[in-house]
C-alpha positions as CSV (number, residue, x, y, z in Angstrom):
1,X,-213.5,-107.1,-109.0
2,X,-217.0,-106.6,-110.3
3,X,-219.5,-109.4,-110.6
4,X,-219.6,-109.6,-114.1
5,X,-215.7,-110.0,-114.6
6,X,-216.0,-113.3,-112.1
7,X,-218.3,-114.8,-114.4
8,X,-216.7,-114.1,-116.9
9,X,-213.6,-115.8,-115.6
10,X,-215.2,-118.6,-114.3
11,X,-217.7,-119.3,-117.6
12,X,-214.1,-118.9,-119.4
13,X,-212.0,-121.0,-117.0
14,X,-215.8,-123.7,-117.2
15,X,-216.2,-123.7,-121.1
16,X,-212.1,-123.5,-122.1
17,X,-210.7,-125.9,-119.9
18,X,-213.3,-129.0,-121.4
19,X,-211.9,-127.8,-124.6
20,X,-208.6,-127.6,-123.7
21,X,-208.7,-131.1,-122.3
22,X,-211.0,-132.9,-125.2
23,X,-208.4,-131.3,-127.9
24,X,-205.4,-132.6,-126.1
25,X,-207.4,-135.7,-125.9
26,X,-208.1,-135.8,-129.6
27,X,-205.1,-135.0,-131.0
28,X,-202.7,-137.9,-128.8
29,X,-205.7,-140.9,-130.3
30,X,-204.9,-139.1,-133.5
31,X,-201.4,-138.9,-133.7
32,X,-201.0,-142.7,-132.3
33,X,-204.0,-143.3,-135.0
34,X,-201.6,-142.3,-137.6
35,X,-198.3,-143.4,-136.4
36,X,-200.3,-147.2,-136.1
37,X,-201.3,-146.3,-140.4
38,X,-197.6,-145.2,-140.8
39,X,-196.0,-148.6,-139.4
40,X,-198.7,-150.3,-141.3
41,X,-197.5,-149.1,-144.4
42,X,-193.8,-149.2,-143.7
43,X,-194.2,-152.8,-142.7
44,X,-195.9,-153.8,-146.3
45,X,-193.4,-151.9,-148.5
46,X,-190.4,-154.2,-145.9
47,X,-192.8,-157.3,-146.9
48,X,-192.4,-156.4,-150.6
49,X,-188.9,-155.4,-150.8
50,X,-188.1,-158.6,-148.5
51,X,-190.0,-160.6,-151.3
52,X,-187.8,-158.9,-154.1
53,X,-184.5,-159.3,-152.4
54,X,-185.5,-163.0,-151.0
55,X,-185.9,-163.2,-155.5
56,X,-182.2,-162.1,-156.6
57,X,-180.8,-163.8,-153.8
58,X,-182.4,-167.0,-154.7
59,X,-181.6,-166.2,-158.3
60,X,-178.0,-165.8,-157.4
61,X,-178.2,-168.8,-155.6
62,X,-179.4,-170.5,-158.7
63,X,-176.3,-169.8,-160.7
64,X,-173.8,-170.5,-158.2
65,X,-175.2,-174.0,-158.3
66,X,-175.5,-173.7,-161.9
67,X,-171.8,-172.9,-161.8
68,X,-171.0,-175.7,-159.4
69,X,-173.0,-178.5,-161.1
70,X,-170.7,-177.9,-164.3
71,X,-169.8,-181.5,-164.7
72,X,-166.1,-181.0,-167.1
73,X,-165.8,-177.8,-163.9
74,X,-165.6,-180.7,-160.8
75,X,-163.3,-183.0,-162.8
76,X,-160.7,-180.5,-163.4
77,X,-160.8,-179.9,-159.9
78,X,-160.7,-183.1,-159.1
79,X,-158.0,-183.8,-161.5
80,X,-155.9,-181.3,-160.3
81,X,-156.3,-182.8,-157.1
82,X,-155.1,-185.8,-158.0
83,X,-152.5,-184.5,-160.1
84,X,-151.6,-181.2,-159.2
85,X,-151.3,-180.3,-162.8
86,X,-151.2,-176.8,-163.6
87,X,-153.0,-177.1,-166.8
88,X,-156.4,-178.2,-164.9
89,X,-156.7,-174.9,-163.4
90,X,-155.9,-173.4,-166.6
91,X,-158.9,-175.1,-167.8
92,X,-160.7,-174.1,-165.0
93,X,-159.9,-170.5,-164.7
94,X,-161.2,-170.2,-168.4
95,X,-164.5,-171.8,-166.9
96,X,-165.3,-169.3,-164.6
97,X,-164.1,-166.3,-166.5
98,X,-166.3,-167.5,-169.0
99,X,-169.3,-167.8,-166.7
100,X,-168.3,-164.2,-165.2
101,X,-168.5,-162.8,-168.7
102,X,-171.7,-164.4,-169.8
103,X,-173.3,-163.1,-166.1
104,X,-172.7,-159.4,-165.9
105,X,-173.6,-159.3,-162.1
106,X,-171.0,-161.6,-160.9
107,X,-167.6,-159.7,-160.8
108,X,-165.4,-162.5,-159.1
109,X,-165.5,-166.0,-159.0
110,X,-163.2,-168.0,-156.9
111,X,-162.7,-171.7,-155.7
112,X,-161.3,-173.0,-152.4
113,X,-159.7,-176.0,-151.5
114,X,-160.7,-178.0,-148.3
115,X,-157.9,-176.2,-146.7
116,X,-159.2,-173.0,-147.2
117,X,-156.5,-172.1,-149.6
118,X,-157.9,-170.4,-153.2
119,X,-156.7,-172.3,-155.8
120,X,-158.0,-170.3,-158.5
121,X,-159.8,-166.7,-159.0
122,X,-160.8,-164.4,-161.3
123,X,-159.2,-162.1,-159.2
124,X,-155.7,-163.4,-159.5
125,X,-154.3,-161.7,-155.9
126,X,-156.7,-164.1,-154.2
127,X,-154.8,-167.4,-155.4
128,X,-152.9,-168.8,-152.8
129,X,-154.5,-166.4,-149.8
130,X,-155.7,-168.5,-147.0
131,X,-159.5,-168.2,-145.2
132,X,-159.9,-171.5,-143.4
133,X,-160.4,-169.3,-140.6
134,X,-163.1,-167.1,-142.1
135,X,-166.7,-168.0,-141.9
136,X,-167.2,-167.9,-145.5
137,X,-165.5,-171.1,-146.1
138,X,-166.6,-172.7,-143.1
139,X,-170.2,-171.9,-143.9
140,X,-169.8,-172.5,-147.6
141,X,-168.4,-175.9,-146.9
142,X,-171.8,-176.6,-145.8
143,X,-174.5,-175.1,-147.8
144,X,-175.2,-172.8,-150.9
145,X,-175.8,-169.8,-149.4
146,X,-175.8,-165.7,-149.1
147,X,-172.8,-165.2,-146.6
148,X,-172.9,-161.4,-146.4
149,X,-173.9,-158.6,-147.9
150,X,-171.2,-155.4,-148.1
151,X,-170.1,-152.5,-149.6
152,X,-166.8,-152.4,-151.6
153,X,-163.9,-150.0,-151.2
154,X,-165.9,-147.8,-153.6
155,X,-169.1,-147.8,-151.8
156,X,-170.8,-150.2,-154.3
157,X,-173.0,-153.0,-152.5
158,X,-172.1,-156.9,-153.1
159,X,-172.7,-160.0,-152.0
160,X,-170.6,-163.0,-151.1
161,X,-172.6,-165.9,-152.1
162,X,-170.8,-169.7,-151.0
163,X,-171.2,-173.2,-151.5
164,X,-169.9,-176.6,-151.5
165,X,-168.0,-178.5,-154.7
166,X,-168.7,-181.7,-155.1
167,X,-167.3,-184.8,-157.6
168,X,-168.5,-188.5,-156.9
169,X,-170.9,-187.4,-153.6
170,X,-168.0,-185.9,-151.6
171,X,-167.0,-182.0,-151.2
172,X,-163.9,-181.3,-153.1
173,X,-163.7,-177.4,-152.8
């Protein structure tokens, strides 16, 4: 091999491989550069959304309470408690489909007794059904709260929100 051909292999083989090595080099700082810059901005458009869900939930919230803190609503209850008086829950199923037709996001609105049993529903094959083992009325027992958030049997995303009734300081549904 002539003379000139080495050096040209080894000035090749000399100036390429520093190249070679510095672009490699380069391009992994970039590419964690920009994956560091993509995480960035995922993680402020989560911070955002979590902000605007944390909202509606706490709206939702709001007029559960709303809902529960309807004075003439707890002493039907309570009266039909006492009394077991179908016309109470007459009274109070016209209650809550009132409220569900004044709030267009709220599609059902039921109330359990302390046994877990629903004594009334806008959805009318819930009455009678019992959860006492379900963690929806355990937890809702408890605290106003979002239980769960799912997708319906047509794909449509809801969310079970609970909470305590109360009449005179003591939970009566």
């Amino acid at each position: 091999m002539p003379l000139r051909r080495k050096f040209f292999i080894l000035f090749f083989i000399v100036a390429i491989l520093p190249l070679l090595l510095t672009g490699i080099l380069t391009f992994n700082e970039s590419r964690v550069a920009l994956n560091d810059r993509v995480i960035d901005g995922l993680e402020a458009v989560a911070s955002v959304q979590e902000g605007r869900v944390n909202e509606v939930v706490d709206h939702y919230i709001a007029q559960v309470r709303l809902l529960s803190s309807r004075t003439q609503l707890r002493f039907l209850i309570h009266s039909f408690f006492e009394s077991r008086d179908r016309a109470d829950l007459d009274q109070v199923y016209t209650i809550i489909n009132d409220v569900r037709g004044l709030v267009q996001t709220i599609r059902d609105i039921s109330i359990i007794d302390m046994n877990g049993d629903y004594i009334v529903s806008t959805r009318s094959s819930l009455e009678g059904l019992n959860v006492s083992d379900r963690s929806y009325f355990i937890q809702g027992q408890q605290q106003y709260s979002l239980h769960e958030v799912f997708k319906d049997e047509n794909n449509i995303l809801n969310i079970r929100l609970v909470g305590p009734l109360s009449f005179d300081g003591e939970n009566i549904a």
